[in-house]
C-alpha positions in Angstrom: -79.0 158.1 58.8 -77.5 157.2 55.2 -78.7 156.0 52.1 -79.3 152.0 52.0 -76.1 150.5 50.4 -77.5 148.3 47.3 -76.3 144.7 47.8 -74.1 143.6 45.1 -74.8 140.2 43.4 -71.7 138.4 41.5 -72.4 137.1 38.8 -69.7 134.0 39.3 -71.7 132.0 42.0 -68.5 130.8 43.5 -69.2 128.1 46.1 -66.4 128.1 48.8 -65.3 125.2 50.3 -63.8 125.2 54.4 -62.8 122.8 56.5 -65.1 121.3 59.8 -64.9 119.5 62.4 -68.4 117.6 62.4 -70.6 118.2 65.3 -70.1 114.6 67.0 -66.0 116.0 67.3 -65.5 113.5 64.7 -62.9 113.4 61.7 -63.1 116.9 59.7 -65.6 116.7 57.1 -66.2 119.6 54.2 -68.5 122.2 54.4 -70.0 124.1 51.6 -70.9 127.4 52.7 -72.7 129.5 51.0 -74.9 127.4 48.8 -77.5 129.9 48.2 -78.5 133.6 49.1 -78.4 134.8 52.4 -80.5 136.5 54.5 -79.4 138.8 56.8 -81.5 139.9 59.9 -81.6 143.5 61.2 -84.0 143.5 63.7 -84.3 147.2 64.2 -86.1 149.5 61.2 -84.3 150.4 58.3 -82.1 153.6 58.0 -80.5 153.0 61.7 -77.1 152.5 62.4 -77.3 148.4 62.6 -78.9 148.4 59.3 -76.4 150.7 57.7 -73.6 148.6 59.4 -74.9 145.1 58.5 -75.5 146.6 54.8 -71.7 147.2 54.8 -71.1 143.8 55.8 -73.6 142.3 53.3 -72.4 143.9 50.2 -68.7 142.9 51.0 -69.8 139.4 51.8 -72.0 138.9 48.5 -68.2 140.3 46.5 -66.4 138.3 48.5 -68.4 134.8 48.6 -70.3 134.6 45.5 -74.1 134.6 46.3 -76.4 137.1 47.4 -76.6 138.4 51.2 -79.7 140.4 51.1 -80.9 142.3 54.3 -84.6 142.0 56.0 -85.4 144.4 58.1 -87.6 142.7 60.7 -88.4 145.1 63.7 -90.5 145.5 66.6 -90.0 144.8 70.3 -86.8 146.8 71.0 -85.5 143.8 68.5 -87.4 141.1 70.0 -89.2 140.2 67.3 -86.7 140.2 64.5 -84.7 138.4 66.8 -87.0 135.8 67.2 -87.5 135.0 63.2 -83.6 134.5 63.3 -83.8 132.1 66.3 -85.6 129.8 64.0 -83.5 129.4 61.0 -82.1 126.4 60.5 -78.4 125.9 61.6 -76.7 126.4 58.4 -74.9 129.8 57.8 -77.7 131.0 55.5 -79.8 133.5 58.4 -77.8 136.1 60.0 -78.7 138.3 62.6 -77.2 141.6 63.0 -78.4 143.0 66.0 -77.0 144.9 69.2 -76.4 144.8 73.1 -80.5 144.3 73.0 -79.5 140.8 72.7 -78.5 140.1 75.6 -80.4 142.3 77.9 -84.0 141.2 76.4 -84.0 138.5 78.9 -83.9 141.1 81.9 -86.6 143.5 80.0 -89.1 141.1 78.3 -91.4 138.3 79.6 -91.6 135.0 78.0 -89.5 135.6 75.4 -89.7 133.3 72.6 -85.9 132.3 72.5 -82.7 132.0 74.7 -79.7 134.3 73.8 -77.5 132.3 75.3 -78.6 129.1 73.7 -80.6 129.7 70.5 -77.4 131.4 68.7 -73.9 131.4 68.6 -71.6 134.4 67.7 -69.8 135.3 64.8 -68.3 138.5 65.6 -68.8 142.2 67.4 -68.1 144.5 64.1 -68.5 147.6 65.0 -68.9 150.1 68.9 -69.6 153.5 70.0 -70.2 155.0 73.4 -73.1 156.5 74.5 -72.9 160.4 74.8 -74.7 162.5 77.2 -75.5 165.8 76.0 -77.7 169.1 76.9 -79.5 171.6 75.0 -77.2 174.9 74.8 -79.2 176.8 76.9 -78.7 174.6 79.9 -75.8 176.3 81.6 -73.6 173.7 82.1 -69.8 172.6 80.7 -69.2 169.2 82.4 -70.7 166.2 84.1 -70.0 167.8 87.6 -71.6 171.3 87.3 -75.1 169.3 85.1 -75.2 166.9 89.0 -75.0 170.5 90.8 -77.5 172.1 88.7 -80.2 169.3 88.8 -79.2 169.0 92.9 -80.4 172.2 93.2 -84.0 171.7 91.7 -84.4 168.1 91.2 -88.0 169.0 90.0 -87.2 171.3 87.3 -85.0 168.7 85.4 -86.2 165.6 83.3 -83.8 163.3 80.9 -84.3 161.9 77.8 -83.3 158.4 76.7 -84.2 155.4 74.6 -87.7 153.6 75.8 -86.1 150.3 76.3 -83.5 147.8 76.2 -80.3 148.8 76.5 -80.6 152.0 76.2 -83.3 152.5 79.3 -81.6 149.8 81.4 -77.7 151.8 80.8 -79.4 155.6 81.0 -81.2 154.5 84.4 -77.8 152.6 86.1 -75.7 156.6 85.1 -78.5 158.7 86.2 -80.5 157.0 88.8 -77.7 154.5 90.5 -74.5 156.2 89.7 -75.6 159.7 89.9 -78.1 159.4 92.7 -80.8 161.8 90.8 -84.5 161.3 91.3 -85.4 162.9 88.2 -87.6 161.8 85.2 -86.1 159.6 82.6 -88.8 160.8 79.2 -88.5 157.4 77.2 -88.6 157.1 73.3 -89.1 154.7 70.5 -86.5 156.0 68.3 -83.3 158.4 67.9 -84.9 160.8 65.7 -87.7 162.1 67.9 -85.3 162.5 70.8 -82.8 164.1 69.0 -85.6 166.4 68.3 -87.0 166.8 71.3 -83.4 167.6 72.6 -82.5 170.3 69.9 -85.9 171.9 70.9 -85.2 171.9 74.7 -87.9 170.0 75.3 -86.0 167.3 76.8 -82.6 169.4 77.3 -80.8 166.5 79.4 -80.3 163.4 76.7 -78.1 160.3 76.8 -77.9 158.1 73.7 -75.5 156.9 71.5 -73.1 158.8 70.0 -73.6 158.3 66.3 -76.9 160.1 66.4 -76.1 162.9 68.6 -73.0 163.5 66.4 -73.9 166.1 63.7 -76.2 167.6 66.2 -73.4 168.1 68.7 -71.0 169.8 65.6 -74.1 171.8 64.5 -73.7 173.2 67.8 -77.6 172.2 68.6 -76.2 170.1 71.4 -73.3 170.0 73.8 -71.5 166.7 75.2 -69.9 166.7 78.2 -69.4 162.9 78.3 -69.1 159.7 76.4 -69.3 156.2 78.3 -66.5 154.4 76.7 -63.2 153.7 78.4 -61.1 156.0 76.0 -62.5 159.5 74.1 -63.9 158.7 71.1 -61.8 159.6 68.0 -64.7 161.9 66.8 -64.8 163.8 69.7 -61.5 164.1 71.4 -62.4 167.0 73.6 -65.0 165.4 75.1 -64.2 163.5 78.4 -65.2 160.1 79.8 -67.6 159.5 82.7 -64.5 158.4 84.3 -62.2 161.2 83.6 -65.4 163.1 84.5 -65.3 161.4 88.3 -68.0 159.1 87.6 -66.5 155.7 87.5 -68.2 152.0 86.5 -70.4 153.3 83.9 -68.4 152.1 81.0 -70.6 150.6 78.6 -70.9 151.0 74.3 -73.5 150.2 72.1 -72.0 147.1 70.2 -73.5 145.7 67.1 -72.9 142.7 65.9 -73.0 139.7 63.8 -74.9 136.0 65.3 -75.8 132.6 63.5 -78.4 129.9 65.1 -76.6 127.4 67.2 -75.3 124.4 65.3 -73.7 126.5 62.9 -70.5 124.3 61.4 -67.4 126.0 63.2 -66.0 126.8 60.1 -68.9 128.5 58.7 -68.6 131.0 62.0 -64.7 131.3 61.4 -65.3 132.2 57.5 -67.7 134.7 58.3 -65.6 136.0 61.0 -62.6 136.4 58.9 -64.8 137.9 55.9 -66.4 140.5 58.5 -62.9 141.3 59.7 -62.1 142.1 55.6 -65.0 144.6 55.7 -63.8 146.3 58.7 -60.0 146.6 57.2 -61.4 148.4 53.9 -60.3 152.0 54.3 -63.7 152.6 52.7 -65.7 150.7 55.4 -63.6 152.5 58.1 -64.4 156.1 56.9 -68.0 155.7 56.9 -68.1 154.1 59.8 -66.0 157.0 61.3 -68.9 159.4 59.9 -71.6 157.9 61.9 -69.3 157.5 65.0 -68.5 154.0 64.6 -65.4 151.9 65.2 -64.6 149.1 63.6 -63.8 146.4 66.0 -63.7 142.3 64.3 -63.5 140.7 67.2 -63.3 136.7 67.4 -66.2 134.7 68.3 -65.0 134.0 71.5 -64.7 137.2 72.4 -68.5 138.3 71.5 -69.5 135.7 73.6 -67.7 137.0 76.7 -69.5 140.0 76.0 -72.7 138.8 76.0 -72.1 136.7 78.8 -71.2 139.9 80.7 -74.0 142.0 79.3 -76.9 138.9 80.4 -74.7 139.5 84.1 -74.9 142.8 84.3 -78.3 144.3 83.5 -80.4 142.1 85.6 -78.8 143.3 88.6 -79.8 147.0 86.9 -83.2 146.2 87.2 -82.8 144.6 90.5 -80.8 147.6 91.9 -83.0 150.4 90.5 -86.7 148.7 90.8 -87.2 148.2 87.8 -90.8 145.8 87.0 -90.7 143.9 83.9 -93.8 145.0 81.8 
């Protein structure tokens, strides 16, 4: 999607020192943090959006903190297996994961999986969001939400959908289409954004939901037309396009989130320097305008609040699977 940001690597290896309270609740102690390089976890392939992201975040931490934060992209598994090298880093600050909503709903979509979200990490921060978009090749003679439900009504055979192959992006396509919209039609699954995007511009698949920063050029190209995004307001890229709500579709808010996670018994006060650094990144008007070009906004959000997220997330897509009979493979 963009050109892999090179990591920058002060030559000053400034070693900052923050304030902790030790994990017995004890007296505060200090905390060195970072005392060498870090690695940074993307568990997806590189060029994506959560690599570009947490390559953003890398190169302003390695300016900002003095030692190298290099990104290893570890993928496979809809994030699974990435996600699992992370869960077994030591507790320290020096493995980050930057990963996405997959996070959390791994536990619905995967058996036995090799680590507990809720357990084996602890958030830093949610840096960045963008809404899913559902779009349609221009030859499928529709302007909104409500005339694409009457057209498929009409021939429910004739119609399929496109949408990621798993994770969130199966598990948030299925509860719109299949539970919300009440359309027994074809969900076509893929591995990755770029061969539905392509299978979409051809009118192969001509019915697509996905997130928005893929779509985007596409959709300005004029090779696709949205009728919808999923957030709760437009996004600021596409202000003419409506909500599911505004469209009459309500409850399907949901937005890919991607965001930053250390292994649990992390120091406090390495989370809350991380946080505040991540927050920096966001603030840079730089950061900000290339986040806008992919169809990202910047977000910072406290710990606390991540984990309220993922709590509601690991709440709400097993009852997806539940609702829509959906097997775990």
């Amino acid at each position: 999607m963009a050109a892999i940001v090179r990591l920058v690597v002060v030559a000053s290896a400034l070693v900052f020192a923050v304030p902790a309270l030790a994990q017995t609740g004890q007296s505060a102690t200090t905390v060195k943090y970072p005392t060498k390089s870090v690695r940074v976890i993307v568990p997806y392939p590189a060029g994506g959006p959560t690599d570009l992201i947490a390559r953003l975040v890398a190169n302003h931490l390695s300016t900002s903190l003095g030692q190298q934060f290099y990104v290893e992209n570890v993928s496979g598994a809809s994030g699974v297996v990435g996600t699992a090298a992370a869960a077994k880093a030591p507790g320290d600050g020096h493995t980050i994961l930057v990963t996405t909503n997959d996070l959390s709903v791994a536990p619905a979509t995967t058996k036995d999986l090799p680590y507990d979200p809720m357990k084996s990490f602890a958030p830093v921060s949610i840096i960045a969001s963008t809404p899913q978009v559902v779009v349609v090749h221009p030859s499928v003679p529709v302007k909104d939400i409500k005339e694409l439900v009457a057209l498929i009504k009409t021939d429910p055979a004739k119609h399929n959908y496109a949408s990621m192959g798993l994770g969130f992006g199966q598990l948030s396509s299925v509860r719109l289409f299949q539970l919300g919209l009440g359309l027994n039609i074809v969900r076509v699954p893929f591995s990755g954004a770029a061969p539905m995007m392509t299978s979409a511009i051809a009118g192969h698949t001509p019915i697509a939901i996905i997130g928005l920063p893929p779509a985007a050029p596409h959709v300005k190209a004029g090779k696709l037309r949205a009728l919808a995004v999923s957030s709760q307001k437009r996004s600021p890229a596409f202000p003419d396009v409506p909500t599911l709500a505004e469209s009459g579709i309500p409850n399907q808010e949901s937005e890919l989130i991607i965001g930053a996670v250390v292994s649990t018994g992390t120091p406090k006060a390495v989370i809350d320097l991380l946080q505040r650094e991540i927050a920096k990144a966001m603030a840079s008007p730089e950061v900000k305008q290339r986040l806008d070009a992919i169809g990202f906004t910047a977000v910072a959000s406290t710990p606390e609040a991540f984990a309220a997220l993922l709590k509601s997330d690991a709440e709400t897509w097993p009852k997806v699977m539940r609702d829509a009979n959906i097997k775990i493979n």
